[in-house]
TIRO-2110 file (N, C-alpha, C; in Angstrom, 1 decimal):
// TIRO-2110
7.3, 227.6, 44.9, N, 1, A
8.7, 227.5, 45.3, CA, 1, A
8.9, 226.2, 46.2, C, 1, A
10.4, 225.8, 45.8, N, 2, A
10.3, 224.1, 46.6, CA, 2, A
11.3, 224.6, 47.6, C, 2, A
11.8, 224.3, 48.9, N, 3, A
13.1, 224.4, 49.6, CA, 3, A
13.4, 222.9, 49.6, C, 3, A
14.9, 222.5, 49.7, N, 4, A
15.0, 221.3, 49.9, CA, 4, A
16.1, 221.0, 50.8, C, 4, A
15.8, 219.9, 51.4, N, 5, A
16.2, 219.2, 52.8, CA, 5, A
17.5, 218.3, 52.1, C, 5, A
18.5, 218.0, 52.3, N, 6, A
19.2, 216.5, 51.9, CA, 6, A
19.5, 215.8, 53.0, C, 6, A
19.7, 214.6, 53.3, N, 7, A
20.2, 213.5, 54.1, CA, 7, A
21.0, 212.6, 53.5, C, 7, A
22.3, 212.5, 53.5, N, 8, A
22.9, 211.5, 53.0, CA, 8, A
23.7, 210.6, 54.4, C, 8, A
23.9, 209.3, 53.7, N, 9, A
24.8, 208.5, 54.4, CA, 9, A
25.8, 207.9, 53.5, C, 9, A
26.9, 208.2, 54.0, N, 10, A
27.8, 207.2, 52.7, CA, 10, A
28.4, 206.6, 53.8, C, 10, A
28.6, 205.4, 54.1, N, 11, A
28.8, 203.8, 54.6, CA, 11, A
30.9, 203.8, 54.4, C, 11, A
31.5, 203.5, 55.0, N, 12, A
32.7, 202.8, 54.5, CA, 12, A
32.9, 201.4, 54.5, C, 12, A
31.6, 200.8, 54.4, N, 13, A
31.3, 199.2, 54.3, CA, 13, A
30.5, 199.3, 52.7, C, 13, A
29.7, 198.4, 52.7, N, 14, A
29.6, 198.5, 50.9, CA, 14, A
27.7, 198.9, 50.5, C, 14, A
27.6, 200.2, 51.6, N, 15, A
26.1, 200.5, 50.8, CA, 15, A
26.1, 201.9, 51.8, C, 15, A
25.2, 202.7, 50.9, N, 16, A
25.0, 204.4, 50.8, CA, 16, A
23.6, 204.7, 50.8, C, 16, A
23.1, 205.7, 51.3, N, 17, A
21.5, 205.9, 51.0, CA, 17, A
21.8, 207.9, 51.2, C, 17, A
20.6, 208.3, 50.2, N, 18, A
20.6, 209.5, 50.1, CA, 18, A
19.2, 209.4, 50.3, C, 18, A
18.4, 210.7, 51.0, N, 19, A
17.4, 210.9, 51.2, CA, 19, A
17.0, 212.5, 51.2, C, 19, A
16.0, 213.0, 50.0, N, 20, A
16.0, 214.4, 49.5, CA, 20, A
14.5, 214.6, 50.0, C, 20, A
14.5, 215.7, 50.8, N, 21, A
13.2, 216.0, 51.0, CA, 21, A
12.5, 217.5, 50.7, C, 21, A
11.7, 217.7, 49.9, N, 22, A
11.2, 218.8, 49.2, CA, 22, A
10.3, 219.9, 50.2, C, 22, A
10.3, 220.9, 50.4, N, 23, A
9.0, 221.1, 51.6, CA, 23, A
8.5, 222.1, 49.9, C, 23, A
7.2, 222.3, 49.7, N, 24, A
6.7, 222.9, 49.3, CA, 24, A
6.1, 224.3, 49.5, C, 24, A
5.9, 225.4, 48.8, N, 25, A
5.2, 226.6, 49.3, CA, 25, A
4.0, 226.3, 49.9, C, 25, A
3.3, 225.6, 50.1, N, 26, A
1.9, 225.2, 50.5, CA, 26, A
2.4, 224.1, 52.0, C, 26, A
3.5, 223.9, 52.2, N, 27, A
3.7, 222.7, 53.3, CA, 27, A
4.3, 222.2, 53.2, C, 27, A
3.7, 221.0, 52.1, N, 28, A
3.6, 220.0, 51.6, CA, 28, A
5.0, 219.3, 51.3, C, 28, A
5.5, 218.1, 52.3, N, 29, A
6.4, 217.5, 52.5, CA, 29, A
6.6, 216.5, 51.4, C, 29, A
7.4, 216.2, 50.8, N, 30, A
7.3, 215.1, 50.0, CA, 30, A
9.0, 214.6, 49.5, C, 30, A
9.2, 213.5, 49.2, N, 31, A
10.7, 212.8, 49.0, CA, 31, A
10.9, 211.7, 48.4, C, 31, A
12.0, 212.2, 48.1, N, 32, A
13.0, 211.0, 47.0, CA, 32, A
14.2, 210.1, 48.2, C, 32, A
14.4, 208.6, 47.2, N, 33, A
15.3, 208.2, 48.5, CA, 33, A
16.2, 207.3, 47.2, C, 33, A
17.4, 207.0, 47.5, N, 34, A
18.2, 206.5, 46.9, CA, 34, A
18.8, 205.1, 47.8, C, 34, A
18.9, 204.1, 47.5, N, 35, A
19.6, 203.3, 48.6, CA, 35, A
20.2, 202.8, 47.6, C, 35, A
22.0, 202.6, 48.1, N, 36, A
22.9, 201.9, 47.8, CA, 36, A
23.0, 200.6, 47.5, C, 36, A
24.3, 200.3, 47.1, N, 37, A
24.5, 198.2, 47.5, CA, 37, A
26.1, 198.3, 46.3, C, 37, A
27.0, 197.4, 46.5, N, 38, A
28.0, 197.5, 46.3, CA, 38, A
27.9, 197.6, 45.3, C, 38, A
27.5, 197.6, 44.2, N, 39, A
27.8, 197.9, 43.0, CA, 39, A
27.4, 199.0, 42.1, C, 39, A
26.7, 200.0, 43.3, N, 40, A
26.0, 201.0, 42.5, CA, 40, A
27.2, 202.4, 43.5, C, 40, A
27.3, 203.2, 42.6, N, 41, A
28.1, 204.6, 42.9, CA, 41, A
27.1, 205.6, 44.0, C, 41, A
27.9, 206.1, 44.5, N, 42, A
27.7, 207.3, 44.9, CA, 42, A
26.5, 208.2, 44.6, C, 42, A
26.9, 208.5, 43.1, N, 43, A
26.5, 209.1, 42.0, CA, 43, A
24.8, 209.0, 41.5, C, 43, A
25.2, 207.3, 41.6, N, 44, A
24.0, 206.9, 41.3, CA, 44, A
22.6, 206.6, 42.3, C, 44, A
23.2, 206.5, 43.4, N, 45, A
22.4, 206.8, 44.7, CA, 45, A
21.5, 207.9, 44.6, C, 45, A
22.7, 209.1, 44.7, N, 46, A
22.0, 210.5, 44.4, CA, 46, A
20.8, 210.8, 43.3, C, 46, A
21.1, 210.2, 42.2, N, 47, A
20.8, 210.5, 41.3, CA, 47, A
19.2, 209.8, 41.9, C, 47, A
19.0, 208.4, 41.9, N, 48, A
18.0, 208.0, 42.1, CA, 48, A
16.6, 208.7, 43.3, C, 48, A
17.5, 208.8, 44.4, N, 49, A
16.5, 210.2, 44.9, CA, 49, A
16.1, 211.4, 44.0, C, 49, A
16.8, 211.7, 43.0, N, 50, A
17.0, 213.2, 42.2, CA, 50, A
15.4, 212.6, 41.7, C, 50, A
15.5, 211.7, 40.7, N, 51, A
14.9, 211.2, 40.3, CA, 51, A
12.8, 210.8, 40.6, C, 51, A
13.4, 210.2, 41.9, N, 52, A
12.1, 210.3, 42.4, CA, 52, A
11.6, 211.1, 43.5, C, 52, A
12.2, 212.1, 43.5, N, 53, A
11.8, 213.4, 43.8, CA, 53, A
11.4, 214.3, 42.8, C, 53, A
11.7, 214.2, 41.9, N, 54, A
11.2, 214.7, 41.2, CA, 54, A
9.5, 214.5, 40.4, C, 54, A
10.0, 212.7, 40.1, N, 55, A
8.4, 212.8, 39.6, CA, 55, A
7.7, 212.6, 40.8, C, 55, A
8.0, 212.8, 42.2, N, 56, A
6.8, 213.0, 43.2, CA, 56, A
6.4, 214.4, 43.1, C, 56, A
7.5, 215.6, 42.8, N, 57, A
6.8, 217.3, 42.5, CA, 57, A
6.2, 217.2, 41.1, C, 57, A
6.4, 216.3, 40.3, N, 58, A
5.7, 216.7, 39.3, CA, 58, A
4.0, 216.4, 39.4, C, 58, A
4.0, 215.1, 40.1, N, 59, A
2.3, 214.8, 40.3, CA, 59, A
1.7, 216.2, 40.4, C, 59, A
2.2, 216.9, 41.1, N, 60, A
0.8, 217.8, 42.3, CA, 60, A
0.5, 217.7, 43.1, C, 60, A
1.0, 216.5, 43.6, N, 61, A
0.0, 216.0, 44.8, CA, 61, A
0.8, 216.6, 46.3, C, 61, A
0.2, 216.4, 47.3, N, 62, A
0.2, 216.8, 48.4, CA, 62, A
1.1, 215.7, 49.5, C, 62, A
0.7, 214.2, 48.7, N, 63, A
1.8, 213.0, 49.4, CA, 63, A
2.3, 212.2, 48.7, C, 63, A
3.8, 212.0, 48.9, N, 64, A
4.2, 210.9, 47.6, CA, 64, A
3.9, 209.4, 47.6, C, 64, A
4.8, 208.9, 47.2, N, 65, A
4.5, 207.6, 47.1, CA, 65, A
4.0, 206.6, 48.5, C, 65, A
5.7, 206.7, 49.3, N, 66, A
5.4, 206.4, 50.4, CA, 66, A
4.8, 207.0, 51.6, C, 66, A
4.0, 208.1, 51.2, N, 67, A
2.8, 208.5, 52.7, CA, 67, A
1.5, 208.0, 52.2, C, 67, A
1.3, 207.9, 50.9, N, 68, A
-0.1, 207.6, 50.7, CA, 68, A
-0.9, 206.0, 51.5, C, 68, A
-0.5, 205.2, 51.1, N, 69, A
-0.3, 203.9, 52.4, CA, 69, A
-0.5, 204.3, 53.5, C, 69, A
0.1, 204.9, 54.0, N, 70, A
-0.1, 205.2, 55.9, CA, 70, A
-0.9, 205.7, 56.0, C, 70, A
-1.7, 207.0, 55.3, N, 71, A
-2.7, 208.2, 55.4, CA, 71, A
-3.9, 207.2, 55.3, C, 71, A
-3.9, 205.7, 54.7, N, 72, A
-5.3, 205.3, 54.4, CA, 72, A
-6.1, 205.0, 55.8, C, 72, A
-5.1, 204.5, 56.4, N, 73, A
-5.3, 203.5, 57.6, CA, 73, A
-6.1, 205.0, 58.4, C, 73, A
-5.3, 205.6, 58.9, N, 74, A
-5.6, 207.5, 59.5, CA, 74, A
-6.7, 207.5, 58.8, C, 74, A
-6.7, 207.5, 57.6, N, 75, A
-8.4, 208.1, 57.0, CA, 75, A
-9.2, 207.5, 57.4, C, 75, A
-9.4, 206.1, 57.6, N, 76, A
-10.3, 205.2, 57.8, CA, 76, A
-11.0, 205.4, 59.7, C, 76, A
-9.7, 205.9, 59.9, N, 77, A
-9.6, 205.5, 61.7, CA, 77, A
-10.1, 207.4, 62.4, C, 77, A
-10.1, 208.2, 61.5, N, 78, A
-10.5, 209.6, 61.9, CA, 78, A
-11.9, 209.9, 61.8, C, 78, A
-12.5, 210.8, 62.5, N, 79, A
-13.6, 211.3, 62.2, CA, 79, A
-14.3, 211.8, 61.1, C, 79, A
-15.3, 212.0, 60.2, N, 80, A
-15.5, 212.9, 59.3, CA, 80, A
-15.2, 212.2, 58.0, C, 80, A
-15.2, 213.1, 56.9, N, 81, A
-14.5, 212.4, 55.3, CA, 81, A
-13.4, 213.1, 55.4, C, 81, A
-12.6, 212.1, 55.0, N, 82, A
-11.2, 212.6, 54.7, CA, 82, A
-11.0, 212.9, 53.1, C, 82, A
-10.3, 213.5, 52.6, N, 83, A
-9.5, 213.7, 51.0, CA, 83, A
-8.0, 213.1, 51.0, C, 83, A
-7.6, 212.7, 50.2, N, 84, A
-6.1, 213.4, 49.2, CA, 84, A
-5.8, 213.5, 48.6, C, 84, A
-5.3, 214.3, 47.7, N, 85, A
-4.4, 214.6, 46.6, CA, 85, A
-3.4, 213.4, 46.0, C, 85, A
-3.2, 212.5, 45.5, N, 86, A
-2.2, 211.7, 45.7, CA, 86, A
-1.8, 211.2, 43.8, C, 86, A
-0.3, 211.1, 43.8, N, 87, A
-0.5, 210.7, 42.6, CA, 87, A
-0.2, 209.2, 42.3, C, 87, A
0.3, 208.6, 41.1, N, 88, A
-0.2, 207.1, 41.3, CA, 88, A
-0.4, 206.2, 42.0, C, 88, A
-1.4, 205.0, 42.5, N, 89, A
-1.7, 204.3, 43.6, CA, 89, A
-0.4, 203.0, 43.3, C, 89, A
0.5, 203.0, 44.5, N, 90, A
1.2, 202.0, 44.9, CA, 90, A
0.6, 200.6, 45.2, C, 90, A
1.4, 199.9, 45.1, N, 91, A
0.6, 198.2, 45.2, CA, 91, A
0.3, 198.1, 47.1, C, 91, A
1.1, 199.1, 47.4, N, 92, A
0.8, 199.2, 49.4, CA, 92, A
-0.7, 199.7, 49.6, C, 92, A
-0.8, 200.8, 48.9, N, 93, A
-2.0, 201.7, 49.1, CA, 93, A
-3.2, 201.2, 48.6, C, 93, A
-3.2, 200.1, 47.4, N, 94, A
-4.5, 199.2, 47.2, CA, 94, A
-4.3, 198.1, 47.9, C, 94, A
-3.5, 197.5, 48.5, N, 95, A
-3.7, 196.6, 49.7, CA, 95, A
-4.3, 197.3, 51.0, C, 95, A
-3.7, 198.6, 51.7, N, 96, A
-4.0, 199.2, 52.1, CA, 96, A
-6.0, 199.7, 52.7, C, 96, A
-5.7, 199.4, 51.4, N, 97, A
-7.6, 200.4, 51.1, CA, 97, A
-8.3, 198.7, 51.1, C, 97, A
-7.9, 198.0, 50.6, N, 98, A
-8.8, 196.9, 50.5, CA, 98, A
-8.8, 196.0, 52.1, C, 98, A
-7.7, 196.2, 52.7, N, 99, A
-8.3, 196.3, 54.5, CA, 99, A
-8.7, 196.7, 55.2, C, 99, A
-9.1, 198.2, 55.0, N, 100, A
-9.8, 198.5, 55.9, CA, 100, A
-11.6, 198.5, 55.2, C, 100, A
-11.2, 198.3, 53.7, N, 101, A
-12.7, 197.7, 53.5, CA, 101, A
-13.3, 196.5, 54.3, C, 101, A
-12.2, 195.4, 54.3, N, 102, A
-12.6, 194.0, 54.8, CA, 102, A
-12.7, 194.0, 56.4, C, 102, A
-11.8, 194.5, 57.1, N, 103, A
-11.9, 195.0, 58.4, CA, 103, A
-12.3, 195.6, 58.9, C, 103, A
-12.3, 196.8, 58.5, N, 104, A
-13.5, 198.0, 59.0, CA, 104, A
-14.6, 198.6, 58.4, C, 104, A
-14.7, 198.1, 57.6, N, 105, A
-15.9, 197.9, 56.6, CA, 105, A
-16.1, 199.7, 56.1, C, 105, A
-14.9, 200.1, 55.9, N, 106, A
-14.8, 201.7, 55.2, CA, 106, A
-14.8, 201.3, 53.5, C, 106, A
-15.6, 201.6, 53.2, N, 107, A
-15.1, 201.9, 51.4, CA, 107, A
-14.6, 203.5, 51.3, C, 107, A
-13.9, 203.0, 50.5, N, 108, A
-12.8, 204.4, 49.3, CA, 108, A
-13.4, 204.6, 48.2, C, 108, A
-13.7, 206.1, 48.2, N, 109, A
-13.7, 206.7, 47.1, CA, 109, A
-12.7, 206.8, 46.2, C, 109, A
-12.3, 206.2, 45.0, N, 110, A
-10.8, 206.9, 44.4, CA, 110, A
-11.7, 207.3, 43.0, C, 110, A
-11.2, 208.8, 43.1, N, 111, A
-11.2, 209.2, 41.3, CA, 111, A
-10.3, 209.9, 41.0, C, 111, A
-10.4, 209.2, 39.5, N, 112, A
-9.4, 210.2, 38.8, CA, 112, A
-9.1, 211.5, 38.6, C, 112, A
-8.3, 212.8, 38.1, N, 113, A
-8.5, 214.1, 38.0, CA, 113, A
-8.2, 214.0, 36.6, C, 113, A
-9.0, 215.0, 36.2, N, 114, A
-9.5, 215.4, 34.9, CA, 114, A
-8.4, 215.9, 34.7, C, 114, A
-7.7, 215.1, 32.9, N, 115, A
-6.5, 215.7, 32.8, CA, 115, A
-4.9, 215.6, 33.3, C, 115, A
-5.3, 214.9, 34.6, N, 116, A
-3.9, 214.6, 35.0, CA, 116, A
-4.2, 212.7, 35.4, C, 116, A
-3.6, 212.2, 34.3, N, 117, A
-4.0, 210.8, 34.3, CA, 117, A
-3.0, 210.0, 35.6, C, 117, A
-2.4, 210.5, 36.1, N, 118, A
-1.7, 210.1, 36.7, CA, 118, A
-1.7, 210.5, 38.5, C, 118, A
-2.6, 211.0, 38.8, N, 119, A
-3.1, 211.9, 40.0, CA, 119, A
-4.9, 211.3, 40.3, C, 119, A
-5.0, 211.0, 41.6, N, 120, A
-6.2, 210.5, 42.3, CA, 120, A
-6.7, 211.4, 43.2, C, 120, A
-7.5, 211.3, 43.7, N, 121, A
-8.4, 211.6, 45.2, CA, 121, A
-8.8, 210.8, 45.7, C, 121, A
-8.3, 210.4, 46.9, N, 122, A
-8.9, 209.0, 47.8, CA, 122, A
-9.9, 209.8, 48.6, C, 122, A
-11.1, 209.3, 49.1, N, 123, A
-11.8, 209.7, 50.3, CA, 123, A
-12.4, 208.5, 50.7, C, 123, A
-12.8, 209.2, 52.0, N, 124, A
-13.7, 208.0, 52.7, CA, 124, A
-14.2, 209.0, 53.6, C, 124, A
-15.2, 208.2, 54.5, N, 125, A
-15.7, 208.3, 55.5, CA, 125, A
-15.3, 207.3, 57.1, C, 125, A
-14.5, 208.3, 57.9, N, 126, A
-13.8, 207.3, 58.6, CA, 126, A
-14.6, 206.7, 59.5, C, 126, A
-14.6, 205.6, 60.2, N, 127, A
-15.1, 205.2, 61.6, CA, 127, A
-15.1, 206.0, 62.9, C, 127, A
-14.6, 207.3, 63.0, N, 128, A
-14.5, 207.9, 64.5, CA, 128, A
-14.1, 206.8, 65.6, C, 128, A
-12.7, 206.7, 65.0, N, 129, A
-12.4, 205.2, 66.3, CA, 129, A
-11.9, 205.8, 67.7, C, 129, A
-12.6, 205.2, 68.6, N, 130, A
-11.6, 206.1, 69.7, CA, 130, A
-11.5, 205.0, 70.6, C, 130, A
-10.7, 204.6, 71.7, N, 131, A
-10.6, 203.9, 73.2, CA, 131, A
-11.1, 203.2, 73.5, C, 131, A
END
């Protein structure tokens, strides 16, 4: 079962953003965003969150597009091996992973899931950074 969150802003200057956020039976936060610009509707705003909210519940995964990026850095920087669930890799999240290869000298695990060609598991082993 999904519950869902909405945030809209409609503007009376010439741009609108909608922002849908899903909580999942398991937690698991995840969201669609729509931003405006004068020539696109209301309509279509919405629609575009609808949209990528959607194929972020369809992956399976546990983070959508935009958390997977920020989780690398955290993985790298926490104690222990980390996991995630995540479904397609963003051009942020292989930039992402390829600095803290170069910088902190963490390599990423990423594999594919059997059957869901579109769904990963990142891990690593983080540096235990502290102070």
């Amino acid at each position: 079962s999904v519950f869902l969150f909405c945030f809209c802003f409609v503007s009376f200057c010439s741009c609108s953003s909608c922002r849908l956020v899903a909580e999942t039976s398991t937690g698991c936060l995840l969201a669609g965003t729509g931003l405006g610009s004068r020539d696109k509707s209301n309509k279509q705003v919405a629609a575009e969150a609808v949209d990528m909210l959607v194929r972020n519940l369809e992956h399976g995964a546990c983070v959508d597009e935009h958390l997977q990026d920020q989780l690398i850095i955290l993985m790298a920087l926490a104690e222990g091996r980390s996991r995630i669930l995540s479904g397609p890799l963003t051009l942020h999240t292989k930039t992402a992973i390829e600095l803290c290869r170069q910088v902190l000298k963490v390599e990423f695990d990423v594999s594919s899931v059997e059957g869901k060609p579109d769904n990963f598991v990142l891990s690593c082993e983080g540096i235990a950074f502290t102070r």
